[in-house]
N, C-alpha and C positions, 0 to 999 in steps of 0.2 A: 493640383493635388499637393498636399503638404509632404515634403519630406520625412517627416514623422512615422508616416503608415510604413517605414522599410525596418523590419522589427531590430535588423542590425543596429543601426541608427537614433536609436530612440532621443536622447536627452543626455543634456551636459555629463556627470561622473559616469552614468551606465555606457555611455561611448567609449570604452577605454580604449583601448583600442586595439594594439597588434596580441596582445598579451592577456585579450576574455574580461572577465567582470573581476572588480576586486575582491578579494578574497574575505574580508570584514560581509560583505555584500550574499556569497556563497554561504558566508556560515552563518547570517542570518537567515535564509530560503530554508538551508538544510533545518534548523533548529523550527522554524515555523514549519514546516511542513511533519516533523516529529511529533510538535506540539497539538497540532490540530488533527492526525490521521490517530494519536493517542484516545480521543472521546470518544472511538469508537470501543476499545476495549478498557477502559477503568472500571466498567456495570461485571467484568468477567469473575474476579476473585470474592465480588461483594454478593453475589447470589444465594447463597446461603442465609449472609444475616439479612439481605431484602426479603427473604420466604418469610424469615418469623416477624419482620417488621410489618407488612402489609398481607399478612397469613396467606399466603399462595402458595399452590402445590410448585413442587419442584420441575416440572413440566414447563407450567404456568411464567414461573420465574424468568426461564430459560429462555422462554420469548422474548426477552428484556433486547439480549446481544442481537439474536436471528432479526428483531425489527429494525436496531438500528445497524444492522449491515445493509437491510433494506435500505432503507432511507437513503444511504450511503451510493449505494446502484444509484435510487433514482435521482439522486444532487447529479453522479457522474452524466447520466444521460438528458438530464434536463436544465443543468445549472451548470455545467462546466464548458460546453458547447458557446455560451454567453462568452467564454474569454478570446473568441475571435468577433466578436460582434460587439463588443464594448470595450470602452476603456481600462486596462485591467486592474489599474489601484483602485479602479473606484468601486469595480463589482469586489474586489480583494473586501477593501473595508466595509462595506456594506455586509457581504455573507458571513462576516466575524461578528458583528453587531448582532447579526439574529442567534449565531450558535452561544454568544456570551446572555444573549436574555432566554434561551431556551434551556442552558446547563444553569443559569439562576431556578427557573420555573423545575428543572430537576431535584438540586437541590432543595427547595424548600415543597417539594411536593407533598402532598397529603393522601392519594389516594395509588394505586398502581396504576389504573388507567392515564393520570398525570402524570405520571415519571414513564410510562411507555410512548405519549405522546412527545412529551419535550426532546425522550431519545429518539424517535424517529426524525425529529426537525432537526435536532444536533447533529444526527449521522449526514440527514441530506446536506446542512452548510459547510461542514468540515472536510469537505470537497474544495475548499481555500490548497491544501495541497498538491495537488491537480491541476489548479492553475499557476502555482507557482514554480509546477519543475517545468513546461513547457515555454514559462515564462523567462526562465533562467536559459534554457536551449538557445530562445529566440535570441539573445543578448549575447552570445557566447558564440567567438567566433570558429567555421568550420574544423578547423585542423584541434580545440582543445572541448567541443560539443560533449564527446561521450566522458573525459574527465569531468568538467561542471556536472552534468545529468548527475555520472555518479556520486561524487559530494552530494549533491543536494539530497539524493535518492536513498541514500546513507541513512540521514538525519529522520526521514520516513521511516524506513523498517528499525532504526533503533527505538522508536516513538514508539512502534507495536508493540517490541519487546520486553520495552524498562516499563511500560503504563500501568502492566500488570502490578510489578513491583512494586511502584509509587502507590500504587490505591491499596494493595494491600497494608502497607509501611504506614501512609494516613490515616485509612480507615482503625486500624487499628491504635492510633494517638487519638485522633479525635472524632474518629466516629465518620459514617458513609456517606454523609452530608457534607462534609468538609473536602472530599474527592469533588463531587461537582462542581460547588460553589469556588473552592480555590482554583479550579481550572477554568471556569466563567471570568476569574481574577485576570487569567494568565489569557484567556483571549481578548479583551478588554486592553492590555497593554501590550499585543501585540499587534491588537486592530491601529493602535497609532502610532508601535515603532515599523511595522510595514508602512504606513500610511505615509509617514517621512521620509525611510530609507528609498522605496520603490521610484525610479523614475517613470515618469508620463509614457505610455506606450500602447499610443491610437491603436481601433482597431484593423483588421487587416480583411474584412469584410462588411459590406454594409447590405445585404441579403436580410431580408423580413426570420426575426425567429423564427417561423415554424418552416420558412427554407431552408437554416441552418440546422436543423434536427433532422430535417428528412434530407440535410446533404451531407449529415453523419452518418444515415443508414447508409448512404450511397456509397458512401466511402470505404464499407466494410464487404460493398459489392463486388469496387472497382480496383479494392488493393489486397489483392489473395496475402499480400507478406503482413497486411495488419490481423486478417482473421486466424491466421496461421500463427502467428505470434500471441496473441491475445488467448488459444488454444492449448498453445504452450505453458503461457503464465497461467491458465486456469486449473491446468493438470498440478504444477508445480504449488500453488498457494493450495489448493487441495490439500495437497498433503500435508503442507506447513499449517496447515487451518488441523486437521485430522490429528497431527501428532500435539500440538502445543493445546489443543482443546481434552486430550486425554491422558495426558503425562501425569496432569495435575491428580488425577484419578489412582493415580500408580503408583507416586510419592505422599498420596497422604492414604494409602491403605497399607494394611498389615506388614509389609516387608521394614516399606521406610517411615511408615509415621508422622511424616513432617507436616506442620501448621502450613496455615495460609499464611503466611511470614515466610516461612521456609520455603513454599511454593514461588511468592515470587521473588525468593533471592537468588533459585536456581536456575529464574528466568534473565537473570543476569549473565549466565554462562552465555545462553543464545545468541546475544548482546554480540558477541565479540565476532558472530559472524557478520554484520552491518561493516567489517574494516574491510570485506573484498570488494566493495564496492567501488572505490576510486581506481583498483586495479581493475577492474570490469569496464570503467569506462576509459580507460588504457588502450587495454587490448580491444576494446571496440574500433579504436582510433586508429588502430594498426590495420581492421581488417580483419580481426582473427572469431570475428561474431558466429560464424556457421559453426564451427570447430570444437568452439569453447561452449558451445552451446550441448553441443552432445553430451561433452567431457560432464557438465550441469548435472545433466540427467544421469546419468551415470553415478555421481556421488552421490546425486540422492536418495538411486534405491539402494546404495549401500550403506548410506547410515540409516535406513531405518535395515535392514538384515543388522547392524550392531545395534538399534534400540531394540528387537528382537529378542536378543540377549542379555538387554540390559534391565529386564526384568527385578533383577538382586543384586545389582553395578548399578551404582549409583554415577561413576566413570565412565560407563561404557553410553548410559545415558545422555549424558555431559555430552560427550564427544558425539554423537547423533544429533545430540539440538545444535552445536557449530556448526557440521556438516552441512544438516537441513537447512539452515537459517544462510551459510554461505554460498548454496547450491541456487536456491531462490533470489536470492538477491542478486547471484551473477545472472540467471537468464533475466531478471527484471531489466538490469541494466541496459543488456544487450539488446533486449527487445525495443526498448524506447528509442535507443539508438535506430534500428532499422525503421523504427516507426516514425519517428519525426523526419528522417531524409523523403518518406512520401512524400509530402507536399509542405514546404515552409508556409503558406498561405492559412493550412487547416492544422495548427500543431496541434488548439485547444482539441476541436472534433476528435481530430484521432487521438490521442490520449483519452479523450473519453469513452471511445468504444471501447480501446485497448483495455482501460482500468477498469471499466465496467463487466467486461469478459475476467479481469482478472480478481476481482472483487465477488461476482457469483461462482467463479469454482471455489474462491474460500469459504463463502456460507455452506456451500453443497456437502465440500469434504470436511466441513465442521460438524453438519447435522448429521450425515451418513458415519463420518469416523466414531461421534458418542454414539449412533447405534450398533455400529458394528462391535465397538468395545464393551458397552452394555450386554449384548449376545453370545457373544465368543470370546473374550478375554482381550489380551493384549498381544498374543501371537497372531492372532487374526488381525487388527487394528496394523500391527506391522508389514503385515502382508498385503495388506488395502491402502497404506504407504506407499507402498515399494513399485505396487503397481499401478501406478498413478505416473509415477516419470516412467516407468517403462512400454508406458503406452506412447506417451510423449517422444518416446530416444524411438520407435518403432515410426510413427508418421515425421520425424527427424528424418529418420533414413530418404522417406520419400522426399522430401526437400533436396538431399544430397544429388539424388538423380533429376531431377527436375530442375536443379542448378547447372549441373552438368551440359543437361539441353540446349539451357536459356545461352548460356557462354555459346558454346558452339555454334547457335542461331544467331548470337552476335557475331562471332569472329566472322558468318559467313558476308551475314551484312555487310 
């Protein structure tokens, strides 16, 4: 058997060696993976003028995002499982190839059923960053794991955050068509600066597909700290899915007035909570994962009690989307960490339940947080926030005791 299949080991520069992957290499991952988990939400600021372009009710529109988060679940559960079973530059370049001709087929779409189609194909491919934070794990040696993870993992949630920006900043120079088609652009050249940066990196199982899907359900059988985590991130991007889906609503009504421009420049504040990340995978490294995990949840139901108030604070706003945005990114971090120590063999599998669990609580508390804000305002909407980690810090507690056991059953061993 070839030396190759030991994911430490892969090929000539990715071997570095005492000292993890080079850093040129990191900030490449981190940037493609921003790049690519962004085509989910560019469709989000352009709904409005999608209604009057392709005359669809406002309902109707809305399904544009909710499909391609779909899509997005089923790449994680059907297409990212592939990166222990294949070689992974080559599934890498391949699933870029499809999301750059199906954000082409976007942008030049004619009808809405066209542009609903090419986004549900876009969201499923763009699961390219999925495989490349598991990919970066695998290459990164034990003692500096959860530092790479968070770099990389960084470059993800800043992608969520600034896309809004960008498509609203474009669309407004040149129009909604020019969102897709330039980002069809931008995977197109990154389908071949991954294609040459990435080294060779066999896979680590050779099980029939549809063994490898059903030994990713298995996995969320056989590893209580993946369903338990994956629970956590679903409570947490909930809310982060819930407030960033209804802010928008808040800032361009009667109080603050602000443009779709103005919307996503405020999405730039969020932005700045993507910098806890590298600290995240720090303190993962220490050890301090259970801990700092509560401390998460904790701040994130107290910046939504300050977005609460931040009704006619435009400040106090502000300071709830850092909060939110670095509350979520720290248990993300954290969680991958506990999750990829499962089993080095299955990193792609478990990551893809993990994200796939973590990717339906955000549709959930997207489509629940616009109802709830539609019905009862924005004090409500805060409240269906708040309570969302505090559900999370509550079945927390139970892991605290159930840790407690696990040691003591060890020490007795």
């Amino acid at each position: 058997m070839s030396t190759s299949s030991d994911p430490q080991t892969p090929h000539r520069s990715a071997a570095e060696a005492p000292h993890g992957v080079p850093g040129w290499l990191i900030a490449l991952l981190a940037v493609a993976s921003g790049m690519t988990v962004a085509n989910l939400y560019y469709a989000q600021p352009l709904l409005s003028t999608l209604s009057g372009v392709f005359h669809t009710g406002t309902a109707t529109t809305g399904a544009l995002i909710t499909l391609t988060q779909v899509g997005y679940v089923i790449g994680m559960l059907f297409l990212v499982p592939l990166g222990d079973r294949l070689e992974k530059r080559n599934l890498v370049t391949a699933l870029l190839t499809v999301t750059t001709l199906a954000l082409l087929v976007a942008g030049l779409a004619t009808s809405f059923p066209m542009l609903l189609i090419a986004s549900l194909v876009s969201g499923a491919t763009s699961v390219v960053a999925q495989i490349l934070v598991p990919f970066a794990a695998s290459l990164a040696p034990d003692h500096a794991r959860g530092r790479i993870v968070g770099r990389v993992m960084s470059g993800l949630l800043t992608g969520i955050l600034l896309s809004r920006t960008l498509s609203s900043l474009v669309s407004d120079l040149a129009g909604w068509r020019t969102v897709f088609l330039g980002s069809a652009a931008l995977m197109a050249v990154l389908a071949v600066a991954l294609r040459a940066a990435l080294p060779r990196h066999a896979p680590t199982t050779t099980i029939p597909y549809h063994h490898v899907l059903r030994s990713t359900a298995r996995l969320v059988r056989t590893h209580p700290a993946l369903l338990r985590r994956g629970l956590y991130q679903a409570a947490m991007f909930g809310a982060f899915s819930a407030f960033w889906t209804t802010v928008s609503f808040v800032l361009t009504g009667p109080v603050f007035r602000y443009s779709a421009v103005g919307v996503g420049v405020f999405a730039l504040v969020g932005a700045a909570g993507a910098a806890i990340a590298p600290f995240a995978g720090h303190w993962a490294d220490r050890g301090l994962v259970r801990p700092l995990t509560g401390v998460a949840f904790v701040v994130a139901a107290v910046s939504f009690a300050l977005a609460g108030f931040g009704g006619h604070s435009v400040i106090l706003l502000a300071v709830a989307a850092i909060l939110v945005d670095m509350a979520v990114q720290a248990t993300l971090i954290l969680g991958q960490h506990t999750v990829y120590q499962l089993d080095p063999a299955a990193r792609a599998r478990l990551n893809s339940a993990f994200i796939a669990m973590f990717f339906a609580g955000g549709a959930a508390g997207s489509q629940l947080g616009s109802v709830v804000y539609h019905a009862w305002g924005w004090s409500a909407l805060t409240a269906f926030g708040a309570g969302l980690p505090l559900l999370a810090f509550l079945y927390w507690l139970t892991e605290r005791r159930q840790g407690a056991g696990a040691e003591a059953g060890t020490a007795a061993a």
